[in-house]
BAVEXLUM-108755 format. One record per residue (C-alpha): residue number from 0; x, y, z. Coordinates in steps of 0.5 Angstrom, whole numbers. Example, Ala and Ser with C-alpha at 12.3 -4.5 7.8 and 13.67 -1.06 7.14 Angstrom:
0,25,-9,16;
1,27,-2,14;
//
This chain:
0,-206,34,-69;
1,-201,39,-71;
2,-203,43,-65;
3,-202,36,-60;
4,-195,34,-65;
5,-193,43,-63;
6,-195,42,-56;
7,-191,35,-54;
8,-185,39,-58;
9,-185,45,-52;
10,-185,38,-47;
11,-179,35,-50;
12,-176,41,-50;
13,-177,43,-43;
14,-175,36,-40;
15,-169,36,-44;
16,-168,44,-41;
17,-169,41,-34;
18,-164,35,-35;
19,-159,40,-37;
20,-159,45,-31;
21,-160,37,-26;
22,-153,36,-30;
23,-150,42,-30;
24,-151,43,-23;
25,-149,36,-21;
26,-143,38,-24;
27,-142,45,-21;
28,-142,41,-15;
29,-136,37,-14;
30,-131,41,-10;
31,-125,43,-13;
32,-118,39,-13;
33,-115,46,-11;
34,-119,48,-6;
35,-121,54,-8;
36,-128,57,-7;
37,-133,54,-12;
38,-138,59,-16;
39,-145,55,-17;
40,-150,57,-21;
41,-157,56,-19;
42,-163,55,-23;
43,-169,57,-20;
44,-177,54,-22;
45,-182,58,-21;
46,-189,56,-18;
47,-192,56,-25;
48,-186,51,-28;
49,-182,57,-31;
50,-174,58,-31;
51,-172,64,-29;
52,-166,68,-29;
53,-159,63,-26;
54,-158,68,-20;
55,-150,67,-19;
56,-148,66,-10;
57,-140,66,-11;
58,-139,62,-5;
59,-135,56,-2;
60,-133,48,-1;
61,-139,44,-2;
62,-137,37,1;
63,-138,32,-3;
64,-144,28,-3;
65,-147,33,2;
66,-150,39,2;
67,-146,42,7;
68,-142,48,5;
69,-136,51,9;
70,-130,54,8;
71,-123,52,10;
72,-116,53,10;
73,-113,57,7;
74,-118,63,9;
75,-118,68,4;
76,-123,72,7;
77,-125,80,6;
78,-129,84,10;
79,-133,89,9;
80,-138,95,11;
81,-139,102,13;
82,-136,105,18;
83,-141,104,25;
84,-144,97,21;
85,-141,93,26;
86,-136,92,22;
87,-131,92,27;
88,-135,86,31;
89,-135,81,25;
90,-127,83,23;
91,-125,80,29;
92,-130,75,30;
93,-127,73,23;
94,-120,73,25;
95,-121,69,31;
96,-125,64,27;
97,-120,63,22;
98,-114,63,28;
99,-119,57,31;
100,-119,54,25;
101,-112,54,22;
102,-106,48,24;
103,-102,52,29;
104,-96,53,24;
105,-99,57,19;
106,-99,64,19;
107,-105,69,18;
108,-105,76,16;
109,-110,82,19;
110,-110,88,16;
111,-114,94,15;
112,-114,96,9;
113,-116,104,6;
114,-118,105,-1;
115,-112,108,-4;
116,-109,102,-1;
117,-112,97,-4;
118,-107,92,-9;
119,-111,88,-13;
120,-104,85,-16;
121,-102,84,-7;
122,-109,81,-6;
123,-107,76,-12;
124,-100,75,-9;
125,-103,72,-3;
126,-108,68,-6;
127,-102,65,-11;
128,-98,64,-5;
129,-103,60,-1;
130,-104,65,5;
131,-108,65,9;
132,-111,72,10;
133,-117,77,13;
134,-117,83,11;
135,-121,89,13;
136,-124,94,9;
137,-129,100,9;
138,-131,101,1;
139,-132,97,-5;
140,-127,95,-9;
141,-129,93,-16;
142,-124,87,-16;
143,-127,83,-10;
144,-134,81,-14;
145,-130,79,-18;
146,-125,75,-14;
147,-130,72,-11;
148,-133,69,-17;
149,-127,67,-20;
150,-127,63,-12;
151,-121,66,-10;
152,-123,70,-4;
153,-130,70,0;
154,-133,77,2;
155,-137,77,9;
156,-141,84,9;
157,-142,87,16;
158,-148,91,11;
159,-154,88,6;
160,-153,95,1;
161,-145,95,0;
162,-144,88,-2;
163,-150,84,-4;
164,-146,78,-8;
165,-143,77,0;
166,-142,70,3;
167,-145,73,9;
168,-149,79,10;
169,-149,81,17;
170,-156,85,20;
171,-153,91,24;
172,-160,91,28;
173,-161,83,30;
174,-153,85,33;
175,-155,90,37;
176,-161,85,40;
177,-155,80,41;
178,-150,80,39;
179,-147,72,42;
180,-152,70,38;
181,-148,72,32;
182,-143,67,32;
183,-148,61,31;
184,-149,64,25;
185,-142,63,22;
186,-142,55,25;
187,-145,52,18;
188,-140,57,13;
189,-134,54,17;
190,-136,47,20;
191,-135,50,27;
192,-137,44,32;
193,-142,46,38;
194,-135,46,43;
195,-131,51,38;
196,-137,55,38;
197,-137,56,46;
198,-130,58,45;
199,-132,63,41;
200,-137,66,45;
201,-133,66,50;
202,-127,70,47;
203,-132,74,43;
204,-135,76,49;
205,-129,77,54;
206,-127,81,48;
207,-133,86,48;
208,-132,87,55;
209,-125,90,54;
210,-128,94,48;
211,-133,98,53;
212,-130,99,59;
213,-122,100,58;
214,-118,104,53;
215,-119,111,51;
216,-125,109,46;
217,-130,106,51;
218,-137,107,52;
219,-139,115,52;
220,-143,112,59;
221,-137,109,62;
222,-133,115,60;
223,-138,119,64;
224,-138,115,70;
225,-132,114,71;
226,-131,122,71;
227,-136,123,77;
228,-142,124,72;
229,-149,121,74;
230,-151,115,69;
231,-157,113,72;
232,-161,115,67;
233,-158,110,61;
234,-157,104,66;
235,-164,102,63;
236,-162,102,56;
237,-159,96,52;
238,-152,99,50;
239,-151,101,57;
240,-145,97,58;
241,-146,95,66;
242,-138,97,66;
243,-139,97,74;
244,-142,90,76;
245,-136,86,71;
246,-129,85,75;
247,-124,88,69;
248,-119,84,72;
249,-121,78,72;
250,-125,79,65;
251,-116,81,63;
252,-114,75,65;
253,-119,71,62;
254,-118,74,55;
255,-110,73,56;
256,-110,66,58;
257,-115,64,52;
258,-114,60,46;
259,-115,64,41;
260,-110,70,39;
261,-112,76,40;
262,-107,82,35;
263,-108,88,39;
264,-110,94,35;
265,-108,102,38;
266,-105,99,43;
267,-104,107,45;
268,-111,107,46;
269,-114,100,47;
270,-113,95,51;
271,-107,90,50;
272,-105,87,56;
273,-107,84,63;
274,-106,91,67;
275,-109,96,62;
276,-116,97,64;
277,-113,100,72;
278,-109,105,67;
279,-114,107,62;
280,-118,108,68;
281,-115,111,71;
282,-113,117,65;
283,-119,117,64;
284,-123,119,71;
285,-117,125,71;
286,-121,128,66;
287,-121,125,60;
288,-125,123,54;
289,-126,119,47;
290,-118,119,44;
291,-115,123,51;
292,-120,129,49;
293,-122,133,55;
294,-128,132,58;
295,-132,139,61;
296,-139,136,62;
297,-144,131,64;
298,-147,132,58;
299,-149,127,52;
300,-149,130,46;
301,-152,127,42;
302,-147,120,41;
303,-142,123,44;
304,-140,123,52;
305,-138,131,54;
306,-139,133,46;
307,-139,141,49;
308,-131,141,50;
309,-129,140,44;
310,-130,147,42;
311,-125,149,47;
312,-118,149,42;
313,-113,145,44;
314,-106,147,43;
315,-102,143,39;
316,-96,140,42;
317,-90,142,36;
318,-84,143,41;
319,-80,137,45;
320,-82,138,52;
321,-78,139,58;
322,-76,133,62;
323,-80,136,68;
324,-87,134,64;
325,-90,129,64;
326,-92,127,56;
327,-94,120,57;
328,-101,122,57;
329,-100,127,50;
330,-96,122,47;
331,-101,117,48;
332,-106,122,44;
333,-102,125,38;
334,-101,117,37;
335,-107,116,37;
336,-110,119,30;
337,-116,115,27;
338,-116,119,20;
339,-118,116,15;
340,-111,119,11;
341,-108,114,7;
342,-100,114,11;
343,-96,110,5;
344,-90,109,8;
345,-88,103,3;
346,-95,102,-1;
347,-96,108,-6;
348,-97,103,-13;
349,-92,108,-17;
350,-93,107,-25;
351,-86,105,-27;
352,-84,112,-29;
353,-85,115,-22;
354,-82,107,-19;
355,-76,109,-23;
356,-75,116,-22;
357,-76,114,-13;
358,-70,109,-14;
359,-66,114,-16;
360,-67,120,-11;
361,-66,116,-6;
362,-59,113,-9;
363,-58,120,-10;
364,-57,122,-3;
365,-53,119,3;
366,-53,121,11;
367,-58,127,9;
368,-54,130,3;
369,-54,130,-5;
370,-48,127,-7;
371,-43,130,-10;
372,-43,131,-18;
373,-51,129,-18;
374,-55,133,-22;
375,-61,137,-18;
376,-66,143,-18;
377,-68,146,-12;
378,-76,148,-11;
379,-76,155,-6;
380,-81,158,-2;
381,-77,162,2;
382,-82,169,3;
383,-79,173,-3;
384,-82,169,-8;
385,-90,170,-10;
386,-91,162,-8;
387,-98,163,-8;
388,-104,159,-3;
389,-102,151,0;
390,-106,149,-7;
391,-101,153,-12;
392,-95,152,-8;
393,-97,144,-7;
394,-98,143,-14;
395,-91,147,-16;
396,-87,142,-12;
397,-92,136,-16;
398,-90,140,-22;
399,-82,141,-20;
400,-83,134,-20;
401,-84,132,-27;
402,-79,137,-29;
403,-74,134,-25;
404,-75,127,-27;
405,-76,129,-35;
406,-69,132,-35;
407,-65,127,-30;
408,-65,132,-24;
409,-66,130,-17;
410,-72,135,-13;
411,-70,138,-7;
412,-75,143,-3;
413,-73,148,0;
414,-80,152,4;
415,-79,156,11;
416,-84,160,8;
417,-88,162,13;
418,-87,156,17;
419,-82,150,15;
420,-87,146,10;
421,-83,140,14;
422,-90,142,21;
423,-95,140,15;
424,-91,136,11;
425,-86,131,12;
426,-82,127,7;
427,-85,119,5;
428,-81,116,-1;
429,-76,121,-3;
430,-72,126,2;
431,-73,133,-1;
432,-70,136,5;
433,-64,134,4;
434,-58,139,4;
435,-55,142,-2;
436,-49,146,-3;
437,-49,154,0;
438,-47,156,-7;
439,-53,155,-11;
440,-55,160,-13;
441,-56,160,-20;
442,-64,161,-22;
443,-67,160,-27;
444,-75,161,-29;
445,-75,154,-33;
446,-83,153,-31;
447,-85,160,-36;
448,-89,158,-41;
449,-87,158,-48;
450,-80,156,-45;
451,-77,150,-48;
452,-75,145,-42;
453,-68,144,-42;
454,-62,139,-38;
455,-58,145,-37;
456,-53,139,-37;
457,-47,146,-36;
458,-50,146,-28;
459,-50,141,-22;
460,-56,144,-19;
461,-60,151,-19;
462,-66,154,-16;
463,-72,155,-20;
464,-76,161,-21;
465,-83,161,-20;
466,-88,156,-21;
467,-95,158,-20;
468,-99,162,-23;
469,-102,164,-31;
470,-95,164,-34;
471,-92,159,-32;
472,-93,151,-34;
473,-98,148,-33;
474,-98,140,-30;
475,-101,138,-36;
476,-96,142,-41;
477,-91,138,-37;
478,-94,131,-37;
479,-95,132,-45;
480,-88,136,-45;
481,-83,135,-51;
482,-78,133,-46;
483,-83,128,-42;
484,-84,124,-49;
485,-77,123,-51;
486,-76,121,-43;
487,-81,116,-43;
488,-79,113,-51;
489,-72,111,-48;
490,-74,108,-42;
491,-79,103,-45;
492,-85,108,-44;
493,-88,110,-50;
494,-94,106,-51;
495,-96,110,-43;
496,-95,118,-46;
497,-101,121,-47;
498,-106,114,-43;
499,-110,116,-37;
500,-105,115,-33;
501,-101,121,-34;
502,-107,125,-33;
503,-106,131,-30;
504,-111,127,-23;
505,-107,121,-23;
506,-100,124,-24;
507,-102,129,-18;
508,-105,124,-13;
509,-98,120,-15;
510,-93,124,-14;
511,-96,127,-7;
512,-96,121,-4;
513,-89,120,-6;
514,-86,126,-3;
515,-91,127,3;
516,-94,124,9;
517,-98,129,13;
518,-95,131,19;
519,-99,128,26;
520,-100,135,28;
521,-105,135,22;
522,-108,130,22;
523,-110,130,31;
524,-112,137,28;
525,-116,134,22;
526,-119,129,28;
527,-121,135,33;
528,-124,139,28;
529,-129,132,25;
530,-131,131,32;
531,-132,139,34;
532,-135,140,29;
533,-142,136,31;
534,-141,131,25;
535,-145,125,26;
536,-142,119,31;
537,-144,112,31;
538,-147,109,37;
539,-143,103,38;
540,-136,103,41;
541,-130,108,38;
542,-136,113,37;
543,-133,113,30;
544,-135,119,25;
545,-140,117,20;
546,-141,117,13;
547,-141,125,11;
548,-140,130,5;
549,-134,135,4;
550,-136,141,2;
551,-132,147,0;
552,-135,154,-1;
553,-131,159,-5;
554,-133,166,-2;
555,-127,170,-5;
556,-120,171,-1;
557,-122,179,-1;
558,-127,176,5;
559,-121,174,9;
560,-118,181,10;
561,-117,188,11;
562,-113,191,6;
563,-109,197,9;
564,-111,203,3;
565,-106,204,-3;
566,-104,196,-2;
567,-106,192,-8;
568,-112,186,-7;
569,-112,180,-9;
570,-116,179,-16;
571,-121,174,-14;
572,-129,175,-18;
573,-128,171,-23;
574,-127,165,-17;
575,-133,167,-13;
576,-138,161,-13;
577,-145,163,-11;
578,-148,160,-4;
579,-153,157,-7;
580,-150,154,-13;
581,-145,150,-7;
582,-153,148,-3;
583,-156,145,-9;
584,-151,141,-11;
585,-150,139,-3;
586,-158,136,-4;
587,-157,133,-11;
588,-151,129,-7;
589,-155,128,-1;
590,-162,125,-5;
591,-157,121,-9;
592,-153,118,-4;
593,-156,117,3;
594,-161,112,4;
595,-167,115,7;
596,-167,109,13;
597,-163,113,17;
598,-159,109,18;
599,-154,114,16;
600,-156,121,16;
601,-153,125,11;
602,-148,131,14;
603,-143,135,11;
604,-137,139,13;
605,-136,144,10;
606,-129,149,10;
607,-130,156,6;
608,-125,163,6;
609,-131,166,9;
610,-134,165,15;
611,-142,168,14;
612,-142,164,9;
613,-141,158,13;
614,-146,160,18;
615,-152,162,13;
616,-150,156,10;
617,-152,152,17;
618,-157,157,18;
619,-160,154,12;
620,-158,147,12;
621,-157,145,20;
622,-153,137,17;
623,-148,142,15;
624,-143,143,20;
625,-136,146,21;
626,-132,148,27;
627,-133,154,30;
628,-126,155,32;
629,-121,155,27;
630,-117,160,24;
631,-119,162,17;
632,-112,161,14;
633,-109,164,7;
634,-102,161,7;
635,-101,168,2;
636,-104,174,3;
637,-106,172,11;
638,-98,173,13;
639,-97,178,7;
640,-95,186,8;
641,-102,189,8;
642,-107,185,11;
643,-109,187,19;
644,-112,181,20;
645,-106,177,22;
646,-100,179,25;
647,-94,176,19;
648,-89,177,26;
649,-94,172,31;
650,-91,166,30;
651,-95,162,34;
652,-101,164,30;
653,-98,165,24;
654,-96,157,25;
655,-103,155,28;
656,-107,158,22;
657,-103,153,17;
658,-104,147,21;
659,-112,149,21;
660,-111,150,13;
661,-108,143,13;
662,-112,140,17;
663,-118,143,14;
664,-116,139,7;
665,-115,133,11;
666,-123,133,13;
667,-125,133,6;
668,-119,129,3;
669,-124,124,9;
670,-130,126,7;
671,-134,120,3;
672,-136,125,-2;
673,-132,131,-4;
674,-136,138,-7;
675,-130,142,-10;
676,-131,150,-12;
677,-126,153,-16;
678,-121,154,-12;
679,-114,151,-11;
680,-116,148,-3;
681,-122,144,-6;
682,-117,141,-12;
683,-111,140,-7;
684,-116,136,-3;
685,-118,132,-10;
686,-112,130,-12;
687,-110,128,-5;
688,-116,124,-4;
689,-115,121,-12;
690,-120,121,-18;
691,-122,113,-18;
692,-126,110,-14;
693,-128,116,-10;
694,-135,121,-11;
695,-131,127,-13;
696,-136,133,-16;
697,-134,140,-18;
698,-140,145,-16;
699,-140,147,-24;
700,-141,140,-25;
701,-147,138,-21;
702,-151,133,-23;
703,-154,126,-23;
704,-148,124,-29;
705,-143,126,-25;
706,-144,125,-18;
707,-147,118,-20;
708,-140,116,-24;
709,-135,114,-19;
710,-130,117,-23;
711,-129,124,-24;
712,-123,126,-28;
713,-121,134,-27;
714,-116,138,-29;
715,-115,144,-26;
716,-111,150,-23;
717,-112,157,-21;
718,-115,161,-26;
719,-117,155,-30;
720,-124,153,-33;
721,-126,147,-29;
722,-126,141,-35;
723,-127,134,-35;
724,-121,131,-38;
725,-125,125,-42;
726,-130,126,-48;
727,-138,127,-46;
728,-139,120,-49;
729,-134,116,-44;
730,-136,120,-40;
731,-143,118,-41;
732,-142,111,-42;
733,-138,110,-36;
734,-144,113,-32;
735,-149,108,-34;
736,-143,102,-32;
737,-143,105,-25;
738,-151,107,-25;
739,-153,100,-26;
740,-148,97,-20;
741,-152,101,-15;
742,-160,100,-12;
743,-164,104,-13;
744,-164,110,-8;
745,-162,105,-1;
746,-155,104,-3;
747,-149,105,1;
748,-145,109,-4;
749,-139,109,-1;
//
């Protein structure tokens, strides 16, 4: 009897239990008075009657009284995937599908947004502002599952391993075997009709005809074809795009006259207006390839039309042509730079303290002048200083930075040395190559450690001593710096001093954009040397590069040179990393973050001070690549008396050596995992590239932990051991926070 009474407790109980669910999900479903995309729960029964875990879909408008579910106005759409998913596709069919939707007075908002770029603050504008936007990104960020989920945005995914909680996932491979047949998958999600639908097959499929036979990213076999090479061989395959048997100019009419708005992106390089497929053509049969590169072959070289040229260095162009020269072709190819390199022209989220301290740069100069009584102290690097290598001179312009803004002053930066900085480095936010009075001559080794930092409120402006090197301050001191206390203390600040956001990796990664943008030179530099190199390169239009890891290999400067004899070396062994020790941390980061699919193959590019390093590390590892023909560059020692290697009076060598540096850094700044050794070119490339959100490891700190957790934060310069700068237990404890987020070993990382 007490069995039966037990036994009919458990059935109440389960009844009341399900009845709960019926309601809570009855309730879930009435859609929101707002408008804004509803979270449902659903509980799901097994076939043995028992409850399982509620699985959360953070997806859309439920229309009342049906079991329909579709999006509508205003769209708040986020698309996301890996480079060469089929991202790009479903962008634009996103975008076309939310124009098609829209009343005609509203205004949408596409935009490609990189990862330095994202403002969740922005993004929560828009939503309060009721826009209308579709954002394209190619990471995660942390705050769109959960933007998602509070029914603020929708996520449509051109990937399953990169957001699994998206509205939409898209399956690269059913796109491959028809790629129109996509678009009825989108007809439930936004309630399309079967004549909207129609439409949008036919603009989509308009569209991806302009995409593979004009511009200068079409398909690798129209590019080959259209330089005389015989195709024949690819005709049979399913994404030889049959270029030849479409009428182009019908196909321009067409798209121009549809319905649906269409943004032109690059128009440099891709199709914009009716008339373009004959000019793309007709640049691209003179010679031209992928970007307006050269093509010398008839060769596919692996996902790439003509591959073998790319070998061939190409001058830059760092002088304004004659008039008798035809540039519109060059102009084309230096304005079509395709890096990744965050350009933050008016989109830096400065903490206040650096907001503050750019207002009153820029009110301080005038017609490309400081004012007259303004205060200011000058960085130089003018070849009687030892300014030492692009990472040190860097990050003692970052640190002259925080010096003049703790004592009121404006920076100014003075580096003809051995080339102007303004060929790799171009003003962003503040003018620090404004003039300044030729009497300034005063200099002052402010930056010696044990040197207390001081106004000078006697002097208008001087020059300031050395800033680099073991006794001189380090950034840190600075940040944690009596002065930058009382400056922080009496703007409101206090409760900042000594927080993360002053750690050394922030403070850097903030300042550089603040004063930098990289010059084009560098970065169609950077882009030759990605595709040079034989990184691996997607199949689908634009040929874009994957996924790879940036890999630093610290020889030791000594393997740059020759020193003459009675000339003093450079002090480099306690800097030098074993080469074994740099491939072992490169496959621990290959088994943890590249999927064994083969989706994304795993490749790196590695930039190191020693050239057999560089082939012995390929000899041993053929997914490692780097550019056979660039100069090995000390911006130092390579134009210093002494060395024979360089010529310190061959301007046009001396020039091209620091492009290549720097775009070198650039690479790895791209790279979707950065391997760093001691040295300051590695760490320059780490704090460009910022410490949150990216996989950044040193080779000192290569294990599971730290290649794992997606913020590392370092804080190093030359000489210095390589130290975290958080405890060992936030460390660990942010670890399992990030590990947990990942699937197991197929997970897109980045």
């Amino acid at each position: 009897m007490k069995n039966a009474t037990t036994a009919q407790l458990i059935t109440l109980v389960t009844v009341l239990h399900l009845a709960a669910v019926i309601v809570f999900y009855s309730k879930q479903k009435i859609k929101s008075a707002s408008g804004a995309y509803n979270v449902i729960d659903y509980i799901e029964v097994s076939d043995e009657g028992i409850l399982k875990a509620p699985k959360t879909y953070e997806v859309i408008n439920h229309i009342e009284g049906s079991d329909e579910i579709i999006l509508t106005a205003p769209f708040r759409i986020v698309q996301i995937g890996p480079p060469r998913t089929g991202s790009t596709f479903q962008f634009q069919l996103l975008d076309a599908i939310v124009s098609l939707k829209s009343p005609d007075d509203v205004e949408i908002e596409t935009v490609f947004v990189r990862p330095r770029e994202w403002d969740v603050e922005e993004i929560r504008g828009k939503i309060a502002n009721n826009t209308s936007f579709v954002i394209k990104t190619h990471f995660e960020h942390r705050s769109l599952k959960r933007l998602q989920k509070r029914g603020d945005i929708a996520v449509f995914a051109s990937s399953t391993d990169v957001a699994p909680y998206a509205v939409y996932n898209q399956d690269r491979k059913r796109l491959e075997e028809c790629t129109l047949c996509e678009i009825d998958r989108y007809q439930p999600l936004f309630g399309l009709t079967n004549e909207e639908v129609k439409s949008l097959k036919l603009h989509m499929d308009l569209y991806s005809s302009l995409r593979q036979c004009c511009g200068e990213q079409m398909s690798k076999y129209e590019t080959l074809r259209l330089n005389g090479c015989d195709v024949s061989m690819y005709m049979d395959r399913s994404d030889y795009p049959k270029c030849e048997d479409k009428d182009l100019e019908k196909i321009e009419l067409q798209f121009a006259a549809s319905p649906i708005p269409f943004k032109p992106n690059n128009p440099e390089i891709n199709w914009s207006k009716p008339g373009d497929c004959d000019r793309f053509n007709k640049v691209i049969a003179s010679g031209r390839g992928f970007n307006g590169r050269d093509v010398s072959s008839c060769e596919i070289d692996g996902k790439f039309a003509g591959k073998k040229e790319y070998k061939k260095k190409r001058k830059l162009e760092t002088v304004p042509p004659s008039d008798s020269e035809d540039t519109s072709e060059d102009t084309a190819v230096l304005t079509s730079v395709t890096s990744a390199i965050k350009r933050k022209t008016n989109r830096l989220m400065a903490p206040p303290w650096l907001s503050k301290y750019i207002q009153f740069h820029r009110s301080s100069i005038e017609e490309g002048r400081i004012k007259e009584g303004i205060r200011y102290v000058v960085y130089e690097c003018t070849g009687e200083e030892l300014c030492g290598g692009i990472g040190d001179r860097v990050i003692g312009m970052v640190k002259a930075l925080y010096f003049a803004m703790c004592t009121d002053r404006v920076l100014l930066i003075n580096a003809p040395y051995p080339v102007p900085l303004e060929t790799i480095l171009n003003p962003n936010l503040m003018e620090w190559n404004a003039s300044f009075s030729e009497n300034t001559t005063a200099i002052f080794d402010d930056m010696a450690y044990g040197k207390r930092i001081s106004s000078r409120l006697d002097l208008v402006g001087y020059r300031l001593g050395r800033t680099n090197g073991h006794h001189s301050y380090r950034l840190s001191n600075i940040l944690k710096s009596e002065a930058m206390r009382l400056h922080f203390e009496s703007n409101g600040w206090s409760k900042f001093f000594g927080s993360e956001s002053m750690f050394v990796a922030r403070a850097f990664h903030d300042a550089f954009w603040a004063l930098f943008n990289f010059d084009q030179n560098v970065l169609l530099r950077a882009e030759e040397m990605k595709l040079g190199s034989g990184l691996p390169q997607s199949n689908l239009p634009g040929n874009e590069v994957l996924p790879y890891v940036g890999l630093h290999h610290r020889g030791g400067d000594r393997t740059m040179f020759t020193v003459k004899k009675g000339v003093k070396a450079p002090r480099m062994s306690s800097r030098f990393v074993k080469s074994k020790e740099t491939l072992s941390c490169y496959n621990t980061v290959k088994y943890l973050l590249f999927p064994r699919d083969g989706v994304v193959p795993a490749a790196a590019y590695v930039a190191s001070d020693n050239a057999d390093s560089k082939k012995m590390m390929r000899e041993m590892d053929s997914t490692i690549h780097f550019h056979d023909e660039m100069q090995i560059f000390h911006i130092d020692w390579s134009v210093r008396e002494g060395t024979v290697k360089k010529d310190k009076h061959n301007t046009d060598s001396i020039q091209q050596g620091v492009i290549d540096m720097m775009a070198e850094i650039v690479v790895l700044v791209d790279s979707h995992c950065l391997i760093m050794s001691k040295s300051m070119f590695s760490f320059l490339a780490y704090y460009i590239r910022g410490p949150d959100d990216q996989c950044n490891v040193s080779t000192s700190h290569c294990n599971e932990i730290n290649v794992l957790r997606r913020s590392n934060l370092f804080a190093y310069e030359s000489g210095d051991k390589i130290s975290p700068e958080l405890s060992d237990k936030t460390l660990r404890k942010r670890f399992f926070k990030a590990r947990g987020k990942l699937r197991k070993k197929k997970h897109y990382f980045w």
